[in-house]
N, CA, C and O atoms as a DFTB+ gen file, in Angstrom:
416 C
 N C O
     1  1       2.666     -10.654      -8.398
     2  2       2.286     -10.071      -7.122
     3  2       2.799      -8.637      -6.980
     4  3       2.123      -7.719      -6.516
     5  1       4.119      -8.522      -7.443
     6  2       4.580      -6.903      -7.795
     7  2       3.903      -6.175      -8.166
     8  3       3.519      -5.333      -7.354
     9  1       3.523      -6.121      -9.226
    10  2       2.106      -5.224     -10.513
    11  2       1.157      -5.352      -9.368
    12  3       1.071      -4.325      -8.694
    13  1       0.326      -6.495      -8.933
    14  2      -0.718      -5.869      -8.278
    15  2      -0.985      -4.791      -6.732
    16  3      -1.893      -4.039      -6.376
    17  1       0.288      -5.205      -6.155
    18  2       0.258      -4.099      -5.042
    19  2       0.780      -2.431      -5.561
    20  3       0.730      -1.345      -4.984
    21  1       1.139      -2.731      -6.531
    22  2       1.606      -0.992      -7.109
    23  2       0.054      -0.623      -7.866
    24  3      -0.297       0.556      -7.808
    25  1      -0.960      -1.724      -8.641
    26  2      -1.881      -1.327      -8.921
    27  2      -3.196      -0.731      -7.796
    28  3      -4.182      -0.020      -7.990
    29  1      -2.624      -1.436      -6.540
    30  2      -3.406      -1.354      -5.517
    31  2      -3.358      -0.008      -4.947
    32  3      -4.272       0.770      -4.673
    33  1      -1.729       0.123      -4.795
    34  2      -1.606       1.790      -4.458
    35  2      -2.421       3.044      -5.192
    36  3      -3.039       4.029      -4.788
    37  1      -2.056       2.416      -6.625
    38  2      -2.870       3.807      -7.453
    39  2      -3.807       3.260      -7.285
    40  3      -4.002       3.556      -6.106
    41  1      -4.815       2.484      -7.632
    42  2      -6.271       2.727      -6.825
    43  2      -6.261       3.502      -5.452
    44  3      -7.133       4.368      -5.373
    45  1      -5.594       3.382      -4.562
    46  2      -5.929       3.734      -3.489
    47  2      -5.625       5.643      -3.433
    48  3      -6.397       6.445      -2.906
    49  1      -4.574       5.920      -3.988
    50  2      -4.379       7.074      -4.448
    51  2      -5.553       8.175      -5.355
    52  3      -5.744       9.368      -5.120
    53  1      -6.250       7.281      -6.475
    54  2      -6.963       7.542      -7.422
    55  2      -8.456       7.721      -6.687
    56  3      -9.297       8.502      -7.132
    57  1      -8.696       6.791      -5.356
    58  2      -9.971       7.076      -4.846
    59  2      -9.934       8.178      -3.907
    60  3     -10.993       8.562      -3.411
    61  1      -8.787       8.753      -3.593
    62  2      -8.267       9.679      -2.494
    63  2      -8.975      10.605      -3.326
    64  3     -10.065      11.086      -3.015
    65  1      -8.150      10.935      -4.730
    66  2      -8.367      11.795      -5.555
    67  2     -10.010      12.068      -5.912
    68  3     -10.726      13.014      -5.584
    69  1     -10.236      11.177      -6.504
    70  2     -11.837      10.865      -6.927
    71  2     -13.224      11.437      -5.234
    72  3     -14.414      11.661      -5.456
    73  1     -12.635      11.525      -3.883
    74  2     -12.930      11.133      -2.780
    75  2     -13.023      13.097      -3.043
    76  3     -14.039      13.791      -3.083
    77  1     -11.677      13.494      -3.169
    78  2     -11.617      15.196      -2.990
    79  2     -12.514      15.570      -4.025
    80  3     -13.553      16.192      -3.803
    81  1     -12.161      15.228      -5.082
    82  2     -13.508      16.339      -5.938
    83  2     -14.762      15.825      -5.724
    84  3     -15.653      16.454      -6.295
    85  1     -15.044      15.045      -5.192
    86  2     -16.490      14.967      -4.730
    87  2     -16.838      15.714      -3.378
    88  3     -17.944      16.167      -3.085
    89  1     -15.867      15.752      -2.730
    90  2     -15.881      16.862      -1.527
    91  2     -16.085      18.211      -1.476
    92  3     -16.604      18.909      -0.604
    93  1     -15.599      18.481      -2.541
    94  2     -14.627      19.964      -3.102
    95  2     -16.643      20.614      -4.215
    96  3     -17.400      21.579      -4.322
    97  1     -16.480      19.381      -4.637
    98  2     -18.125      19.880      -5.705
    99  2     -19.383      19.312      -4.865
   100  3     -20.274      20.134      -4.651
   101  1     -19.552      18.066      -4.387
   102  2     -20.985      17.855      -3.793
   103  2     -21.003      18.335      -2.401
   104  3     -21.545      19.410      -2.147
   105  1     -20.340      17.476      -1.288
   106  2     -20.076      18.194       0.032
   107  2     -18.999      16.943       0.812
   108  3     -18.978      15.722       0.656
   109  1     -18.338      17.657       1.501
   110  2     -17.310      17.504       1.658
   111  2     -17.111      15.861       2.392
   112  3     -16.209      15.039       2.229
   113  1     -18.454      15.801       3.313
   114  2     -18.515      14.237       3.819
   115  2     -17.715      13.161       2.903
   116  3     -17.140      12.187       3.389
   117  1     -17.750      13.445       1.581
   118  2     -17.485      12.410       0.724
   119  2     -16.034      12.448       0.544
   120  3     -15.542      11.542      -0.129
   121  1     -15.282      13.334       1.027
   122  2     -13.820      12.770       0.961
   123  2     -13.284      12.207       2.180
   124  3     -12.208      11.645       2.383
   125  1     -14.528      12.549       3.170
   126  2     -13.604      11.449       4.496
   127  2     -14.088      10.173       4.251
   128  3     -13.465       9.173       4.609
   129  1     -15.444      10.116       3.508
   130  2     -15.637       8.211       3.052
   131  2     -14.624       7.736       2.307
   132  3     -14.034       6.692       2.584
   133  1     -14.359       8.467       1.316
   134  2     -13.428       8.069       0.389
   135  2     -11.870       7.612       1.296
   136  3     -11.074       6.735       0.961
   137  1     -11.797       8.415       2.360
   138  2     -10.312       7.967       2.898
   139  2     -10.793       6.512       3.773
   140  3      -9.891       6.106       4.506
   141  1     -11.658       5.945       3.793
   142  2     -11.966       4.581       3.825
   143  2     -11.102       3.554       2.833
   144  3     -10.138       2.846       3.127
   145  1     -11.987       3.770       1.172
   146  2     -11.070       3.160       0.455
   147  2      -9.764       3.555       0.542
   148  3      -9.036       2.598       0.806
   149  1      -9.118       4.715       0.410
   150  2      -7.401       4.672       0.816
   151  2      -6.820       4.040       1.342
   152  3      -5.731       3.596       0.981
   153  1      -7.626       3.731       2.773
   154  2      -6.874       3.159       3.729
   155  2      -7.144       1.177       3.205
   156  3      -6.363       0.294       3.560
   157  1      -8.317       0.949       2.400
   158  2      -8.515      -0.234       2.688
   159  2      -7.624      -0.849       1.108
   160  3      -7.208      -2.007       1.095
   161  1      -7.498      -0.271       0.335
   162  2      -6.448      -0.191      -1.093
   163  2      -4.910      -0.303      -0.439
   164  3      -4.243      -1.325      -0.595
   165  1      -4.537       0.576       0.129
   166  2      -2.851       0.554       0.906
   167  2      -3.031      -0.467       2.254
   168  3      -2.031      -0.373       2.966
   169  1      -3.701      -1.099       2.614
   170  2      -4.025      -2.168       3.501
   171  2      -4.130      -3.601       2.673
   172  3      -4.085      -4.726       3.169
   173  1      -4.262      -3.291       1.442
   174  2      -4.459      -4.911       0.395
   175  2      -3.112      -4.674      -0.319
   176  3      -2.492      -5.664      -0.707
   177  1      -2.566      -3.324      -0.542
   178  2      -1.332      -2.959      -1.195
   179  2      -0.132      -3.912      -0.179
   180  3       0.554      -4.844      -0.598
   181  1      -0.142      -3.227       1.556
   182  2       1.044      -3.775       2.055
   183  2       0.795      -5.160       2.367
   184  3       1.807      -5.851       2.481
   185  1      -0.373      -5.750       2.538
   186  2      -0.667      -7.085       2.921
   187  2      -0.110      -8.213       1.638
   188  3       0.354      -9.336       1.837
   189  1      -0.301      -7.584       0.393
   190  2      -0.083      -8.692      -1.093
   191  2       1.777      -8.402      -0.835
   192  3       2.442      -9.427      -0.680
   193  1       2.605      -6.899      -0.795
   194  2       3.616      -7.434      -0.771
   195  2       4.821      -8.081       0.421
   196  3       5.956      -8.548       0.327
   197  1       3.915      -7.821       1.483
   198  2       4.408      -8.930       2.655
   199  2       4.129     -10.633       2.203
   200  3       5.011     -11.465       2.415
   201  1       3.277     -10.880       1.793
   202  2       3.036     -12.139       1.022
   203  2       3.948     -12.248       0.249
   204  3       4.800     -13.119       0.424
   205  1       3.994     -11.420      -0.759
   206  2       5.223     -11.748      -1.479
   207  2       6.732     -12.188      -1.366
   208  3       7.434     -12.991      -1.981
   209  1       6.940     -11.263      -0.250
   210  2       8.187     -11.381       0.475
   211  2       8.069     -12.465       1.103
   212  3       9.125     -13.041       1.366
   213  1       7.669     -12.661       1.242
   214  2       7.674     -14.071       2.357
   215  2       7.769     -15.226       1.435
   216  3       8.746     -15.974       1.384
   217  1       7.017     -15.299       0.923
   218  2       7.523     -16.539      -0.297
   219  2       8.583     -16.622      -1.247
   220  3       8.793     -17.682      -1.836
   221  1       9.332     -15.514      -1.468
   222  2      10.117     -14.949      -2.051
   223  2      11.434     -15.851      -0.832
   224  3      12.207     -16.641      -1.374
   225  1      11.524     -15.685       0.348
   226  2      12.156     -15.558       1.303
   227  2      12.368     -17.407       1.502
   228  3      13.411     -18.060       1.503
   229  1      11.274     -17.754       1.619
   230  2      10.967     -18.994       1.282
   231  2      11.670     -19.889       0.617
   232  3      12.212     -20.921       1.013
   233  1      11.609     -19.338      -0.576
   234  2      11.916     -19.815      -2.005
   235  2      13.731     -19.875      -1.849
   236  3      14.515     -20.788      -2.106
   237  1      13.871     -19.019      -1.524
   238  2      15.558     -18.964      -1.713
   239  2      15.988     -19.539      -0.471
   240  3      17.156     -19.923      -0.409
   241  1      14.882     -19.723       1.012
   242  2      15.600     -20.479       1.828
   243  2      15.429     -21.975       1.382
   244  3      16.167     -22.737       2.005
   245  1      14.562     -22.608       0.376
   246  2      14.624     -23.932       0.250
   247  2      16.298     -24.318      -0.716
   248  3      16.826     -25.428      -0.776
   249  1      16.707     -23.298      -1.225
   250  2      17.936     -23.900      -2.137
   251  2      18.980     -23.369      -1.595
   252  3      19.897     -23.319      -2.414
   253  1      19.272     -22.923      -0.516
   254  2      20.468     -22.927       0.720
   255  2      20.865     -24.671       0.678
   256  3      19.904     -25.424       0.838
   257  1      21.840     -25.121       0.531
   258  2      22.795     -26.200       1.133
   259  2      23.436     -25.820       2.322
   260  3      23.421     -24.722       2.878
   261  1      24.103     -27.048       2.703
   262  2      25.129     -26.261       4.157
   263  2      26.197     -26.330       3.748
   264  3      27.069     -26.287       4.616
   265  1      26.743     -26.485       2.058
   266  2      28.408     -26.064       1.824
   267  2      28.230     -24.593       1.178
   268  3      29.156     -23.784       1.116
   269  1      26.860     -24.339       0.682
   270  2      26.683     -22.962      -0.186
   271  2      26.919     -21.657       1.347
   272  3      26.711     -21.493       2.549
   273  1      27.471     -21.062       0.164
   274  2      27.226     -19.599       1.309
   275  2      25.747     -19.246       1.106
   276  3      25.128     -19.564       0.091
   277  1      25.088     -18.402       2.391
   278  2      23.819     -17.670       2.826
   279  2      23.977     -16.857       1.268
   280  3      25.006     -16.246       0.979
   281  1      22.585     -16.977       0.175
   282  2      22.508     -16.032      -0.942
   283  2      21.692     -14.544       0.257
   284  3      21.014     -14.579       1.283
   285  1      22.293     -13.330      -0.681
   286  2      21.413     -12.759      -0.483
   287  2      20.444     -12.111      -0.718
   288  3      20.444     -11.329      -1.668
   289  1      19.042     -12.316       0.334
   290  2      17.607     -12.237       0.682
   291  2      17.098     -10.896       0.774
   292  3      15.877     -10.838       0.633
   293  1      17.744      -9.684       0.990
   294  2      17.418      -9.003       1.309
   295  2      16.829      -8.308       0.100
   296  3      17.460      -8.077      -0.931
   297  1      15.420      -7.959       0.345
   298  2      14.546      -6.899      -0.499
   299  2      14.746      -6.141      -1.660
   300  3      15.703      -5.431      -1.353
   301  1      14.496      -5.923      -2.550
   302  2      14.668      -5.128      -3.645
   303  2      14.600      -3.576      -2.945
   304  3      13.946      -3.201      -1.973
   305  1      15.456      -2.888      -3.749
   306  2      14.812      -1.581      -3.509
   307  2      13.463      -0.829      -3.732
   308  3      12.788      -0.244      -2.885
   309  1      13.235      -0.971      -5.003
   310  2      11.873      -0.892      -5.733
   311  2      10.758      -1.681      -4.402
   312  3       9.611      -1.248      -4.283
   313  1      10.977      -2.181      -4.006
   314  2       9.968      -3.583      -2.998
   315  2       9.649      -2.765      -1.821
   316  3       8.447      -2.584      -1.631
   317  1      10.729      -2.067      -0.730
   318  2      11.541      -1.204       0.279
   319  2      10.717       0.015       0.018
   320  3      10.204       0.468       1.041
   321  1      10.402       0.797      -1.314
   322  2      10.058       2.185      -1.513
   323  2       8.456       1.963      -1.517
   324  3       7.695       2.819      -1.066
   325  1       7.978       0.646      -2.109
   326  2       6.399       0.043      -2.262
   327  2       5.908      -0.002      -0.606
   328  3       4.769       0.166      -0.172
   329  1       7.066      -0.263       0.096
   330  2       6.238      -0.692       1.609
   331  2       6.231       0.226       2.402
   332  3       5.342       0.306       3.250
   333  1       7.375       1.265       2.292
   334  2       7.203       3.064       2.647
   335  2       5.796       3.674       2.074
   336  3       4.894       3.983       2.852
   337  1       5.668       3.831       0.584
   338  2       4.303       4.133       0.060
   339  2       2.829       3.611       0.992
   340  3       1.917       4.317       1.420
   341  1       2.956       2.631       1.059
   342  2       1.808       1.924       1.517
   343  2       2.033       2.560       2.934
   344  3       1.585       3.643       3.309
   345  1       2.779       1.719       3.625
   346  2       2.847       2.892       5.044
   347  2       2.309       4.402       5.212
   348  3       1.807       4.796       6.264
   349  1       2.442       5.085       4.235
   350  2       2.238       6.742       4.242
   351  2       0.942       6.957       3.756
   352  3       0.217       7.898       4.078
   353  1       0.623       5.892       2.825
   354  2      -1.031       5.963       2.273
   355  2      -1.781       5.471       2.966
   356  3      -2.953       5.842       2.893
   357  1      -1.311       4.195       4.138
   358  2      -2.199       4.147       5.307
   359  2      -2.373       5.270       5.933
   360  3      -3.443       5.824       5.682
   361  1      -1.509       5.922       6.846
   362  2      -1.339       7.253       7.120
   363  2      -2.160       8.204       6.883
   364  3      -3.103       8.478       7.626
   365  1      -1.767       9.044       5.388
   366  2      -2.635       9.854       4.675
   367  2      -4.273       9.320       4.486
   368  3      -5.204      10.069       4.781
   369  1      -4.407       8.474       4.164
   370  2      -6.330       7.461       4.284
   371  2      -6.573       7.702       5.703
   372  3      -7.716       8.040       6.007
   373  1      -5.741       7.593       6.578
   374  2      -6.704       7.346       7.921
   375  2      -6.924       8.914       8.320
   376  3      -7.889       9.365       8.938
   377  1      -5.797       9.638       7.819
   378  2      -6.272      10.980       8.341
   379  2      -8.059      11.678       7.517
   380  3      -9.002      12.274       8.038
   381  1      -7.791      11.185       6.003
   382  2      -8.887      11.657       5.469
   383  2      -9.703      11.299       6.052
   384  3     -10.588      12.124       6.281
   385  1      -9.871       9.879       6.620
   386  2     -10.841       9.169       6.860
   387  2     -11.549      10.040       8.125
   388  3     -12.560      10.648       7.775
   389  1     -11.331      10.125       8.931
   390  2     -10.994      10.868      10.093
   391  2     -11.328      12.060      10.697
   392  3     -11.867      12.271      11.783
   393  1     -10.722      13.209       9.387
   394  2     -10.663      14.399       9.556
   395  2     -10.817      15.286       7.920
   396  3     -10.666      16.508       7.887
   397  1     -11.074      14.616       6.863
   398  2     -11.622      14.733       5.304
   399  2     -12.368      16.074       5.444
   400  3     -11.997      17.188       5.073
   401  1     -14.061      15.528       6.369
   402  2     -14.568      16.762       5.781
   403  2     -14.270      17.834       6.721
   404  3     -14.789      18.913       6.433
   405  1     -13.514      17.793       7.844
   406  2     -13.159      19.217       8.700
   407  2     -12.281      19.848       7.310
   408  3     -12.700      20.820       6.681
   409  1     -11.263      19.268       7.032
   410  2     -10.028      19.800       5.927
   411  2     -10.750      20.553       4.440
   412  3     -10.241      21.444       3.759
   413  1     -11.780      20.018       4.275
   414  2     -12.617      20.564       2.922
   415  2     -13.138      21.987       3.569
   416  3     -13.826      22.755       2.898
């Protein structure tokens, strides 16, 4: 589930990209469509690793005892920097989406 929300990001990044030079060479409409996919790539990006986490969360609350101490749950870093990304590529997508071909 890791690999695929980081694969999700660079798609979503890569159509941003792919979105501008079609803006930049045919006309510009086509990079505010393109901030569609951005937004809908970093929308499947943060949705797969909230799933993750959650089962993740899950998982380690089923093997808690009540003589064990609380393990701890808390997030990877790498996990923490994936859900900032996605946050900012929602962000950045909705603006293209939005405001793409004024910016071209």
């Amino acid at each position: 589930m890791q690999k695929k929300s980081g694969l999700l990001l660079i798609l979503a990044w890569l159509s941003g990209l792919l979105g501008l030079l079609l803006g930049l060479v045919l006309e510009p409409l086509w990079f505010a469509r393109f901030g569609s996919l951005v937004v809908l790539f970093s929308l499947m990006s943060e949705y797969t690793l909230l799933h993750s986490e959650l089962n993740r969360l899950y998982a380690g609350l089923s093997k808690v005892d009540s003589e064990d101490d609380i393990p701890d749950l808390s997030p990877s870093k790498w996990h923490n920097k994936k859900v900032w990304l996605s946050h900012i590529t929602i962000v950045v997508g909705t603006l293209i989406w939005g405001f793409g071909d004024l910016l071209i």
